[in-house]
N, C-alpha and C positions, 0 to 999 in steps of 0.2 A: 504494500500500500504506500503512494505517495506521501510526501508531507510537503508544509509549506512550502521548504528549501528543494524540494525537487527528488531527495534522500528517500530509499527506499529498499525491505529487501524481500529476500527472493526466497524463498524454503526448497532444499535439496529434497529431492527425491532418492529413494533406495532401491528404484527400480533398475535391472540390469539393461539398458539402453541410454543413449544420447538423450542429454535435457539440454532446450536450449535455456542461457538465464538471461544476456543480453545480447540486445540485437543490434543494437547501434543507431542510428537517427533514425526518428524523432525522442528515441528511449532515453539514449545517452549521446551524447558531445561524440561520437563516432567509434567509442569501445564498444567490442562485442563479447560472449563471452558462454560456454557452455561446461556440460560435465560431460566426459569421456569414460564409457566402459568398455572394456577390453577384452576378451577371453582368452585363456591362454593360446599362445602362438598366434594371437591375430597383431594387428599393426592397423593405424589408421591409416594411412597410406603413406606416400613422400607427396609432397605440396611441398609450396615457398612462400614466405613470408609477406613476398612483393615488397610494395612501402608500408610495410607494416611491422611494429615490434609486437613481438608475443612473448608471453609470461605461461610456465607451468606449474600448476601448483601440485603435486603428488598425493595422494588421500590413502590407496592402498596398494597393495603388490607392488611388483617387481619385475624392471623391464631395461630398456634400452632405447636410449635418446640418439637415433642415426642421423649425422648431419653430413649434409655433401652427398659424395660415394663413398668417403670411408672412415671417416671420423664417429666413435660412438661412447656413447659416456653412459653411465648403470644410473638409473633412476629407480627412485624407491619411494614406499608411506615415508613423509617430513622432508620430501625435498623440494626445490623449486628450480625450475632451470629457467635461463631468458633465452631467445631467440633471436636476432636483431634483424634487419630489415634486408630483404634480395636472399634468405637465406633457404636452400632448399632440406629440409629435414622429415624425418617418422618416428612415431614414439611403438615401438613392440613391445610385446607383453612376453616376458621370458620366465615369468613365474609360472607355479602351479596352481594358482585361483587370480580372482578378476584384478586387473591392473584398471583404476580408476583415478581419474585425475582433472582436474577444472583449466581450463584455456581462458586466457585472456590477451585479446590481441586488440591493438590501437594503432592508429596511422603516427607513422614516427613524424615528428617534429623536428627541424634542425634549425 
């Protein structure tokens, strides 16, 4: 629910699928932002950033942040990684239950 100032929030669901939480204009000033579920061995796909920065936020399991062709860092529940803008990346699920985790992605500003 809105308030005066515009502030507002969003309740997680514990369903195992994609929730979107923001969409971007007219919601917010051009952030968007969803929860990601994952099942073992799947990946959201490779995508890029474009002019966009993204933020990870990590909630459960255990995976793999592939950036480029061959750059990959261990993602896990309590981490966050950023992304920065023009970058092509996939988040994989290399655990043995759901790898679940919230995107936040914004038009970078310079």
């Amino acid at each position: 629910m809105a308030s005066s100032q515009g502030a507002f929030t969003v309740e997680l669901n514990n369903q195992p699928e994609y929730q979107r939480i923001l969409e971007g204009k007219p919601q917010t000033h051009g952030m968007r932002s969803g929860r990601v579920f994952l099942e073992p061995g799947k990946a959201c796909g490779q995508h890029s950033t474009k002019n966009h920065e993204e933020l990870l936020v990590f909630l459960t399991g255990r995976g793999e942040l592939l950036i480029g062709d061959n750059d990959r860092l261990v993602v896990e529940a309590g981490k966050v990684a950023y992304i920065p803008p023009e970058t092509l990346h996939d988040v994989k699920n290399t655990g043995a239950g759901p790898l679940v985790y919230i995107y936040c992605v914004a038009p970078a500003i310079e």
